[in-house]
NUMI-730274 format. One record per atom (N, C-alpha, C): atom name; x, y, z. Coordinates in pm, 1 decimal. Layout:
BEGIN
<r atomo="CA" x="X" y="Y" z="Z"/>
...
This chain:
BEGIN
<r atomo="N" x="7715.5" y="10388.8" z="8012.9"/>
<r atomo="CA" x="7745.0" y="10456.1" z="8138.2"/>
<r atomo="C" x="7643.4" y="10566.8" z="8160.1"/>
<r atomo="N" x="7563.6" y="10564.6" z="8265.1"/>
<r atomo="CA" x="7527.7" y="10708.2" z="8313.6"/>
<r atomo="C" x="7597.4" y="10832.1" z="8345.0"/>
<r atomo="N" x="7504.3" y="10881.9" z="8329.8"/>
<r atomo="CA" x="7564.4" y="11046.1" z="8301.7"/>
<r atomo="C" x="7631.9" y="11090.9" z="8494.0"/>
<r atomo="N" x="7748.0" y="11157.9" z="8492.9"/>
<r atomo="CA" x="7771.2" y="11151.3" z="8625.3"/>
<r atomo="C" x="7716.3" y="11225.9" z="8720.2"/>
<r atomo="N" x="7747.7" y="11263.7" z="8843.9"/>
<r atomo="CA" x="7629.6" y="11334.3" z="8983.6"/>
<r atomo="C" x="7753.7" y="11368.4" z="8992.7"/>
<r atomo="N" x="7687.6" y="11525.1" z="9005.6"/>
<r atomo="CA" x="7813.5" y="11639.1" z="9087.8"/>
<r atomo="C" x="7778.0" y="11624.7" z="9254.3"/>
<r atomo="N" x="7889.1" y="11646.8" z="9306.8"/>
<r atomo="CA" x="7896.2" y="11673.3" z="9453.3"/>
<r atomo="C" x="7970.6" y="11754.0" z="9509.5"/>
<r atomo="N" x="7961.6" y="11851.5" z="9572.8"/>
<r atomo="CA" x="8055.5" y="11956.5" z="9654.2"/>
<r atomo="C" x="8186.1" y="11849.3" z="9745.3"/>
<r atomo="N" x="8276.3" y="11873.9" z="9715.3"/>
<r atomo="CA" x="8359.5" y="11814.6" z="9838.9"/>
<r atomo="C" x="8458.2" y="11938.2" z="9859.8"/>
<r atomo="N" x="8467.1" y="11942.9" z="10010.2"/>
<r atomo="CA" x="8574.5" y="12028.6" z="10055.6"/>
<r atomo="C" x="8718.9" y="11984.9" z="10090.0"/>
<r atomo="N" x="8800.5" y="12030.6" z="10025.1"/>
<r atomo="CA" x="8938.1" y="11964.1" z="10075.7"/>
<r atomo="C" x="9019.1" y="12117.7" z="10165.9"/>
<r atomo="N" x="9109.4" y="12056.3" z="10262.8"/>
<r atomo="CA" x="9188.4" y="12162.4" z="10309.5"/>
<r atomo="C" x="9283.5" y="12180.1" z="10205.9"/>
<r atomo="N" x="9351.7" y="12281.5" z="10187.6"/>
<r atomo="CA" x="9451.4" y="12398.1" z="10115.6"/>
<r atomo="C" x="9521.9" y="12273.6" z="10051.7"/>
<r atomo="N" x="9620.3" y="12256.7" z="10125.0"/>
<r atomo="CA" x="9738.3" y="12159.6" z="10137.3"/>
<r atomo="C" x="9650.0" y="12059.2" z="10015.1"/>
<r atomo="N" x="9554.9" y="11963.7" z="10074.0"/>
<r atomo="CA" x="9543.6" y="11879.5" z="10036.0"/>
<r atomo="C" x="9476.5" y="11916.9" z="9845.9"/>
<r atomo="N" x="9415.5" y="11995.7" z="9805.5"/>
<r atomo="CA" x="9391.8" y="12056.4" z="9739.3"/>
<r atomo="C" x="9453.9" y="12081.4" z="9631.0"/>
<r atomo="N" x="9583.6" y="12155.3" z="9705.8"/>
<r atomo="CA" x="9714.6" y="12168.4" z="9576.7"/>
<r atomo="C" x="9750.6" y="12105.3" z="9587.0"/>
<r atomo="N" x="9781.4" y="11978.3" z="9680.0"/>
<r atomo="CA" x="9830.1" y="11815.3" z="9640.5"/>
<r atomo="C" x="9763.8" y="11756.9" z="9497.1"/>
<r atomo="N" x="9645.9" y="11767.8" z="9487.4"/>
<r atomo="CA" x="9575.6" y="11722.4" z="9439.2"/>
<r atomo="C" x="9548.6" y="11791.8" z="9275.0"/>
<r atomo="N" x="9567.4" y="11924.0" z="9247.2"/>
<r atomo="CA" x="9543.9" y="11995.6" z="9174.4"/>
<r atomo="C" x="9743.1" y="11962.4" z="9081.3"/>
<r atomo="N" x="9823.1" y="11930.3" z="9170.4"/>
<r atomo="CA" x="9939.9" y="11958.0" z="9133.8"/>
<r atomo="C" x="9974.0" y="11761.9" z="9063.0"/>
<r atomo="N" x="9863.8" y="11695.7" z="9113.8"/>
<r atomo="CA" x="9897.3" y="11566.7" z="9090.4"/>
<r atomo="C" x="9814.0" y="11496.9" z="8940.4"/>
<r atomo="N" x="9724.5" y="11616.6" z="8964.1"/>
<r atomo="CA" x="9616.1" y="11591.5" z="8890.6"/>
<r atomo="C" x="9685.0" y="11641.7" z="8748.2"/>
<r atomo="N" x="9750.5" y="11732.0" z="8760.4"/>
<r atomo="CA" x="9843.9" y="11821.2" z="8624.1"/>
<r atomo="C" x="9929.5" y="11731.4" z="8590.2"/>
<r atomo="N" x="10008.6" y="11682.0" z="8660.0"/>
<r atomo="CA" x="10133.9" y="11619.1" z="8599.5"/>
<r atomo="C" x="10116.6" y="11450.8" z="8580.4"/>
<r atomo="N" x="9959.7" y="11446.0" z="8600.2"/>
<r atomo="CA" x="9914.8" y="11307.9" z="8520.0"/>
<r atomo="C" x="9840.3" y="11341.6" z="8425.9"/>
<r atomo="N" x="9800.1" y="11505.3" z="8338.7"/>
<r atomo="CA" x="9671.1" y="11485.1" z="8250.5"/>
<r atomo="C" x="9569.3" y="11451.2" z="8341.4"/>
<r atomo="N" x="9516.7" y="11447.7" z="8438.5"/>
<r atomo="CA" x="9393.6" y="11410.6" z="8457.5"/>
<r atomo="C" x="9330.5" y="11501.1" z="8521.9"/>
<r atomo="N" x="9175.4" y="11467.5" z="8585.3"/>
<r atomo="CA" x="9097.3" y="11554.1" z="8603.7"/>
<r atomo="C" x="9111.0" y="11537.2" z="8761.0"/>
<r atomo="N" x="9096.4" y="11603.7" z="8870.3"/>
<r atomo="CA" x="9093.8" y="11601.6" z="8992.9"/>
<r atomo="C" x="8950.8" y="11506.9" z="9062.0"/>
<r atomo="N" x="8845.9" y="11532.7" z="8931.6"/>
<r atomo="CA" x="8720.1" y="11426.4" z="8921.1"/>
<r atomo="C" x="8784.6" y="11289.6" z="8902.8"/>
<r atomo="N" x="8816.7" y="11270.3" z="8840.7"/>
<r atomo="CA" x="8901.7" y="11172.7" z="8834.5"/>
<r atomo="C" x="8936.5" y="11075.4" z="8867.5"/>
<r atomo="N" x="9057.8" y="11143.2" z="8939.7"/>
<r atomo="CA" x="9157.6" y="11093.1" z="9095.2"/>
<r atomo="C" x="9048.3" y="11078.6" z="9188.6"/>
<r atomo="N" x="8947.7" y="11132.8" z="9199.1"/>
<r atomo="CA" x="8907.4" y="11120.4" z="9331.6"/>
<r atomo="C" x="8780.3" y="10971.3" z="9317.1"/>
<r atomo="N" x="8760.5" y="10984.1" z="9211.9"/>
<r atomo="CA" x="8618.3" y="10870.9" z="9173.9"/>
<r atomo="C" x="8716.4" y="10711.4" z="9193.8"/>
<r atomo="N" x="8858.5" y="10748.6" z="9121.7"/>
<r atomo="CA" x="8914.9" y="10619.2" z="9146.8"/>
<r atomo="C" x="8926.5" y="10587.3" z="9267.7"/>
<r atomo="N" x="8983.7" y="10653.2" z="9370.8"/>
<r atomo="CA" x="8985.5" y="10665.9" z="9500.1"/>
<r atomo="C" x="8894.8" y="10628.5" z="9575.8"/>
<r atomo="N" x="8808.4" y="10649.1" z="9525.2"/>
<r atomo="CA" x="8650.7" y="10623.0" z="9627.9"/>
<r atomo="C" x="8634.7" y="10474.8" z="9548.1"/>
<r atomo="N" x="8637.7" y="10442.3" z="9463.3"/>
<r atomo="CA" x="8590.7" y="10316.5" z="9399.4"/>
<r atomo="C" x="8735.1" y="10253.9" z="9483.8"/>
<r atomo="N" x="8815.7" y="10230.7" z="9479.5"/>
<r atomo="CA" x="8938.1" y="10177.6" z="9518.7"/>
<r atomo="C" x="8873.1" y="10177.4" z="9692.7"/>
<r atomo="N" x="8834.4" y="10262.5" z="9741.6"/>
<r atomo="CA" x="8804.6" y="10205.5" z="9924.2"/>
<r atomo="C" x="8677.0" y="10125.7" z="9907.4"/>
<r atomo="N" x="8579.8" y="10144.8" z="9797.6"/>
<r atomo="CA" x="8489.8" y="10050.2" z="9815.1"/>
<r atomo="C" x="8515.6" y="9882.3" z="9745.9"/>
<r atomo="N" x="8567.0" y="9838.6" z="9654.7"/>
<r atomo="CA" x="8613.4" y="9783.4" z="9654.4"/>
<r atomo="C" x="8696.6" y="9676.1" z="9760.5"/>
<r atomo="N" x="8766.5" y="9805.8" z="9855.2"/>
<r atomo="CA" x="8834.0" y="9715.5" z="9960.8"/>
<r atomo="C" x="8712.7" y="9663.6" z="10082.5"/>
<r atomo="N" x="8606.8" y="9757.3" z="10076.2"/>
<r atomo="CA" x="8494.1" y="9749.9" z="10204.2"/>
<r atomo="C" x="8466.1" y="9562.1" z="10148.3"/>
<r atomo="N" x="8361.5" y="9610.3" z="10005.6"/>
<r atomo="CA" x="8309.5" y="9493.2" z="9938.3"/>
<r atomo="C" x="8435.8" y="9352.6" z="9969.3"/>
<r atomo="N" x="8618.0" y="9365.0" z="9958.7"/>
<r atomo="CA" x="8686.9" y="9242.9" z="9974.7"/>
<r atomo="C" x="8659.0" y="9217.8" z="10140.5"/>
<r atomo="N" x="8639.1" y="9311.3" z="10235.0"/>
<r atomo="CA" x="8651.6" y="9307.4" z="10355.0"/>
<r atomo="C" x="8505.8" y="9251.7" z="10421.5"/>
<r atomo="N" x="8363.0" y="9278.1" z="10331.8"/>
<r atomo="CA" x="8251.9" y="9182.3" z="10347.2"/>
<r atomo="C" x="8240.1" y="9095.2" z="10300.8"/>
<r atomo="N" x="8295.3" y="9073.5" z="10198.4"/>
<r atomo="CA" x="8312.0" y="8874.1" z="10172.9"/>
<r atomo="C" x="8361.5" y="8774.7" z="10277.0"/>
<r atomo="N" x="8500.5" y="8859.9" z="10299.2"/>
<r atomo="CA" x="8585.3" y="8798.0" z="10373.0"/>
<r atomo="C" x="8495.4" y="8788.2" z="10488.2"/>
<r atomo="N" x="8436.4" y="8898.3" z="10580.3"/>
<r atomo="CA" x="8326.0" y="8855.1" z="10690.7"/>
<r atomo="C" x="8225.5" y="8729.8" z="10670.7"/>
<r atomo="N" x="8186.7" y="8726.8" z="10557.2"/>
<r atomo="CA" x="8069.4" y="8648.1" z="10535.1"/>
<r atomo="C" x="8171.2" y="8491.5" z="10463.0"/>
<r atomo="N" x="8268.3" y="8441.1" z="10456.4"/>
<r atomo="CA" x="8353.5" y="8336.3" z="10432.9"/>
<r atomo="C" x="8312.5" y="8303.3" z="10587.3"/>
<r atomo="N" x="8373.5" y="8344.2" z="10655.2"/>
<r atomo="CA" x="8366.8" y="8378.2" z="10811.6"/>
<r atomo="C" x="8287.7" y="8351.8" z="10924.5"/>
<r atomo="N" x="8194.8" y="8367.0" z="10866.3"/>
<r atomo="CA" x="8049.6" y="8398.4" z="10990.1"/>
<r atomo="C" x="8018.6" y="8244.3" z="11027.6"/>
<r atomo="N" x="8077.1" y="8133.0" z="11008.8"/>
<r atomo="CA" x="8038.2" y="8024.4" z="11075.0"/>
<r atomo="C" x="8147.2" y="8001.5" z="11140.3"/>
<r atomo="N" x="8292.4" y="8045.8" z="11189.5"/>
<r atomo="CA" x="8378.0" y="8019.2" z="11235.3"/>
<r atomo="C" x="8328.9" y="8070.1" z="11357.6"/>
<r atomo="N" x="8376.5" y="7954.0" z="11464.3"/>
<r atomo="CA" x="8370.7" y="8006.0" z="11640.2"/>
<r atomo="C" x="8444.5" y="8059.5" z="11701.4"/>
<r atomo="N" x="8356.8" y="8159.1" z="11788.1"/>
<r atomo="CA" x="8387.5" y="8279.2" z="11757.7"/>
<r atomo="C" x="8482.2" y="8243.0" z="11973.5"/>
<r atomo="N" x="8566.6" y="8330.0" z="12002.7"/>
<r atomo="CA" x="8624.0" y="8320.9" z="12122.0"/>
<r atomo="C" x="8662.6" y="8443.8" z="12160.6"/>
<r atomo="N" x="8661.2" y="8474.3" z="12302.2"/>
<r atomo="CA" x="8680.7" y="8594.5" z="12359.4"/>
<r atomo="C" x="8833.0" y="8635.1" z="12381.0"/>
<r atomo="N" x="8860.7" y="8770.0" z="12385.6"/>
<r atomo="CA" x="9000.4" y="8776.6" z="12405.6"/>
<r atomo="C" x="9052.9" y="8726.2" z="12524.3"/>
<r atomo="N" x="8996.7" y="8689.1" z="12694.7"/>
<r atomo="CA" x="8967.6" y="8624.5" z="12765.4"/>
<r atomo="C" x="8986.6" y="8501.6" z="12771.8"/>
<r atomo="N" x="8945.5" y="8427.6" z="12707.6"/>
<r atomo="CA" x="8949.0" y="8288.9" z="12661.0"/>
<r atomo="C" x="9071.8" y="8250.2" z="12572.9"/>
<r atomo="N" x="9081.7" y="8320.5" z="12504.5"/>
<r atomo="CA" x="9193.5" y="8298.6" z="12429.1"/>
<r atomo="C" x="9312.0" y="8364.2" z="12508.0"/>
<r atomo="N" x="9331.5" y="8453.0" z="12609.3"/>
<r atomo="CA" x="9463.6" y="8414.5" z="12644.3"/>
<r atomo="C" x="9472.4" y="8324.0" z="12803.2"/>
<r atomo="N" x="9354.2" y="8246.9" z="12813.4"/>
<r atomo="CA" x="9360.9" y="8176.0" z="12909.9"/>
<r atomo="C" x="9403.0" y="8053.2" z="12849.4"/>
<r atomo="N" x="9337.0" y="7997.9" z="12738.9"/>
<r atomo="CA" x="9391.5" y="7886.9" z="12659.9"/>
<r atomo="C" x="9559.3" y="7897.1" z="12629.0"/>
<r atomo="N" x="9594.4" y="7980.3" z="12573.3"/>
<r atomo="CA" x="9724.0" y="8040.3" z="12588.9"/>
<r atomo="C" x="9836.2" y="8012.1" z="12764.8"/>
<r atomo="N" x="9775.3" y="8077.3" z="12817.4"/>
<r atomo="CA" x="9866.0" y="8005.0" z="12968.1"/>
<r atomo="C" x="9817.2" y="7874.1" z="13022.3"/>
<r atomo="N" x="9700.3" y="7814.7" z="12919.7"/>
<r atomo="CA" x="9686.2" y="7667.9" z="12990.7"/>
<r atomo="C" x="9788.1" y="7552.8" z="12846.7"/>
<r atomo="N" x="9790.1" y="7628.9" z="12773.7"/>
<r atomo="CA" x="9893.9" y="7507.9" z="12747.6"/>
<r atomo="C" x="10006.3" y="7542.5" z="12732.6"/>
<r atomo="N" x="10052.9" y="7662.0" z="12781.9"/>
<r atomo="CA" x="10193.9" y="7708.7" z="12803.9"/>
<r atomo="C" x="10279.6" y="7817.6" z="12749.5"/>
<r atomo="N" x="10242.5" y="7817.8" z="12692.9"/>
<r atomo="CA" x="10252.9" y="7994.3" z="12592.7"/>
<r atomo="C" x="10275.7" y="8132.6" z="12658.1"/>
<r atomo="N" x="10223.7" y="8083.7" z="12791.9"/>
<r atomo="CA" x="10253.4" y="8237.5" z="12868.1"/>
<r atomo="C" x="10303.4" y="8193.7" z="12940.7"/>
């Protein structure tokens, strides 16, 4: 593992002692919580660009179109 990169982050008050108070009553570091956190939304980006790129040959239709198809075969 590389050695880690500090970064300033600002949190409001609230969120802060959320965080400081969550961080205590798990043992952990507020570094931590927050690295999982950020790995945990990228993670979801990375499931959410696969899923685009599964995707990208499917035809594609306008919202327009699709609810005209919709009142042409009866649905509306």
């Amino acid at each position: 593992m590389t050695a880690p990169k500090r970064a300033t982050v600002y949190f409001e008050p609230e969120v802060h002692r959320a965080l400081r108070l969550r961080a205590a009553s798990n043992d952990r570091s507020i570094s931590d919580m927050v690295n999982d956190a950020v790995k945990a939304a990228l993670a979801e980006d990375a499931a959410d660009l696969e899923a685009f790129d599964r995707r990208k040959s499917e035809r594609s239709i306008s919202f327009e179109g699709f609810v005209r198809g919709m009142k042409r075969r009866g649905r509306l």
